[in-house]
Structures are given as C-alpha cells and as structure tokens.
N, C-alpha and C positions, 0 to 999 in steps of 0.2 A: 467242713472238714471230714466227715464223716468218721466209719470208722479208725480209732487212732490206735487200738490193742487189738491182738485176739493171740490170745495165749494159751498155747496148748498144755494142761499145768501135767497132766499124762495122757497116755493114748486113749483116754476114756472120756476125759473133761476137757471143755474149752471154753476161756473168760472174755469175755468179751466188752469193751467198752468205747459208745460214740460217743463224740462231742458235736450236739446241737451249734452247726452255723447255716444251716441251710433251710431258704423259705419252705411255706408248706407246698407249692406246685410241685420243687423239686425232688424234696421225701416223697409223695402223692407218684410220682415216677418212678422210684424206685422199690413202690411193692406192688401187690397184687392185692387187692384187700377182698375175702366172699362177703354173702350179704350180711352175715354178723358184723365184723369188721365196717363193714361201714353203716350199718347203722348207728355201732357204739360210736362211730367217727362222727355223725352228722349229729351227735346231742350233745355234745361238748359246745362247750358256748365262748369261750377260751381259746385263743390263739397256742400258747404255750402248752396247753390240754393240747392240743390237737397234734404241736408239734412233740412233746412225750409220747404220744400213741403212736406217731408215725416213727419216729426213730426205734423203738423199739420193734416195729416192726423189718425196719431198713436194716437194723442189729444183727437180727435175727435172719434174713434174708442173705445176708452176708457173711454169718456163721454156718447156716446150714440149707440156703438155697431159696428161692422165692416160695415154695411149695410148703414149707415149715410154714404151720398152724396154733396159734395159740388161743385155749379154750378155758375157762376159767369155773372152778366147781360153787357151793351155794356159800361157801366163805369169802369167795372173790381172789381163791390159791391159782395160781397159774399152772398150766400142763399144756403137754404137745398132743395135738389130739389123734396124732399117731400114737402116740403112750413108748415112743422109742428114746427118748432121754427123760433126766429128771431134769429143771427149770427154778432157777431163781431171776426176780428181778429187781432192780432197783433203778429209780432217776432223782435227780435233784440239779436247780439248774439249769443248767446245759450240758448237763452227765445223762448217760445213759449205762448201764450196766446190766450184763445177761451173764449167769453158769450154768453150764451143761454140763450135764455128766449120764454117760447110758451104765452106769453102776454104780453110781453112790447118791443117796441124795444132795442135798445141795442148800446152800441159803446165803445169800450178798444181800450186803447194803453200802451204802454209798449216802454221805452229807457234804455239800457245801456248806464252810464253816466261815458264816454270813452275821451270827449271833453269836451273844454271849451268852454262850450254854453256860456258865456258871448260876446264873441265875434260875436254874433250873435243874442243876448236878442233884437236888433234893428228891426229883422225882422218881432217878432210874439208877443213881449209885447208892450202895446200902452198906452198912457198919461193917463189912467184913472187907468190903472193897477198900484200895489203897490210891489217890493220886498227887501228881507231885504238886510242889508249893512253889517250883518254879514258874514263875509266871511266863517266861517265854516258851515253853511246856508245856502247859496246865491245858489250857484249850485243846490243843492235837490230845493231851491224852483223855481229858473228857468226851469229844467226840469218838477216840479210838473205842473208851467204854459205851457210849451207845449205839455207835454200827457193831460192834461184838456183841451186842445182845438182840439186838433187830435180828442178824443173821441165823444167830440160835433160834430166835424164835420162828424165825420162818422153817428151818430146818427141821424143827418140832412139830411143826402143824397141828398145833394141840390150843384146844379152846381153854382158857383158866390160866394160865400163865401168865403171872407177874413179872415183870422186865427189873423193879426193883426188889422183890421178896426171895422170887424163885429162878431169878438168872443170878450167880456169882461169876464175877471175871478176877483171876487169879492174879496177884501184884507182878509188873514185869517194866523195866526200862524200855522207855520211850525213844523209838528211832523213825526214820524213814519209813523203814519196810523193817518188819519182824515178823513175830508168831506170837499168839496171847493162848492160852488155856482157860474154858471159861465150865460152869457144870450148868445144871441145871436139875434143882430137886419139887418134885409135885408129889403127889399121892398116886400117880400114875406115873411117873419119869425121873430118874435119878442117874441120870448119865453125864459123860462128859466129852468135849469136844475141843479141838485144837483147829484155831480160827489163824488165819493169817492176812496181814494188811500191807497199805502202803499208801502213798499221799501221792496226789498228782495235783499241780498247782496248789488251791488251795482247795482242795478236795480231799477227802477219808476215804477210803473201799477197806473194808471189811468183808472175806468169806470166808467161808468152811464147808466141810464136802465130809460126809460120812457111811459109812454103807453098817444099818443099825433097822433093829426091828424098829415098828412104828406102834408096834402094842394095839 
C-alpha cells in the first residue's frame, strides 16, 4: 500500500505515515540506499527489520525525495544530514510513521495495541495521572498515555528522564483524535507541551512539535 497519509499539519511540518504491505525487492526499488544504509541493511537478520528500515526509508523518499538522508548521533537520535528539517520517527507492525518540521522540533510515536498494556500501566502512569475505568476505553486511553510520553521524550532528547516520574500527561476524555497536554519536570527541564493523536485501525499516533530551547 505504501504511503497512506502525509499531512501537511502547517507550511513547515509534514506527518507522514506508510503501511507495510510490500515485499523487500519492492521497498529495495523504491530508495536509493549509500553505503551506510546498506550496510546497516545487510546486519539485520530479520525480515520485518529489514522491512521497517526500508519503509522508512520509502516514507521518507516520498516526503521529501530520494536524496533525503538520515544520519543517526551516539544516542541512536535521528537527523537529516542535510540538517534542513527536524525528524521524528516511529514503526510498529506494519506502521510506519515520520514528522518533519524545518522549525520546530518534533517527537511521534505510534503503538499497535496488540497487548494488554494493563498489565504494565504500573510502569509508565504515576499517581498524578488519571485513566478511565471504562473498559471499552481504558486500553486506547493507556496506549494514548504511553505514545504521549514516548513523543515527549523523543522531543526532549534528554538523557535521565523517567517516562513514569518525570513525564505528567494531564486528565483529558478519550476520543478518536483529540489533543492531550502533558509536562515534563527534571533538574534540567520543566516545560510543557501539547501533543495531539488519533487512532488508525487499531493503531495509536501520538505527536507534538514545539520550537523551544534544548538547554
């Protein structure tokens, strides 16, 4: 199918999301890879690896042209190695998901909601946070709480951040597509950020886009 969105969210940002149906010859066709790129390609040992690396590249190729490069610093953070937009990325699945923005930074994630994240709401919601107790609810809104802090945290690029301690996501009813406000307090970062979602099949996306010092 390739890609299924790309969404211009303003004249500066554009969201981008494939969905994995295509073998690896045919992704392998549709980019150019240098020899970075393929070496990273030829160590995956994993079909599914292989095909996340290509669509993101196929994503990307399709957002911003074959010639768009992505270069990764000693934390394994993503950039354009033209340094002409900011880059977030996320895959799960058969999702693929890319934001661009050449003035704000940027941070998406994306979960196939394949488990019962209940069984694990311990690790990443914390006593300030609120979810409902509706059960045909509860799952969308605990995924909605962990890609709203994924996204934070990528947008932060900051080493020492707790997703349950030092991420708060603010109480908000549960729809399709909304807006959540979430903070984030450290001994170095105390800001806050307005994240926006929405579900596709049975899939979460989560981003936010902010133009904010990095300290």
């Amino acid at each position: 199918m390739g890609c299924i969105s790309k969404h211009y969210l303003n004249e500066y940002t554009i969201l981008g999301v494939w969905k994995i149906e295509e073998d690896i010859d045919t992704l392998l066709g549709m980019v150019d890879l240098d020899l970075i790129d393929k070496k990273k390609y030829k160590a995956f040992s994993s079909t599914s690896r292989k095909l996340e690396f290509l669509s993101v590249r196929a994503l990307l190729a399709e957002l911003l042209g074959r010639d768009a490069r992505i270069v990764y610093n000693k934390n394994n953070k993503p950039f354009l190695s033209d340094g002409s937009r900011f880059i977030s990325i996320s895959h799960s699945n058969k999702l693929t998901a890319i934001l661009l923005s050449s003035n704000e930074k940027v941070g998406i994630d994306l979960e196939h909601m394949s488990t019962n994240i209940g069984r694990i709401a311990f690790k990443f919601v914390n006593r300030k946070e609120k979810i409902t107790r509706e059960p045909e609810r509860r799952v969308y809104h605990l995924y909605l709480h962990w890609c709203a802090k994924e996204a934070i945290y990528k947008i932060c690029d900051k080493e020492g951040i707790s997703i349950k301690k030092n991420i708060t996501i603010e109480p908000f009813d549960v729809k399709e597509s909304g807006e959540i406000r979430g903070s984030v307090k450290t001994k170095k970062i105390n800001d806050t950020f307005d994240l926006f979602y929405t579900r596709y099949d049975n899939y979460t996306i989560v981003w936010t886009k902010k133009n904010y010092d990095k300290g």
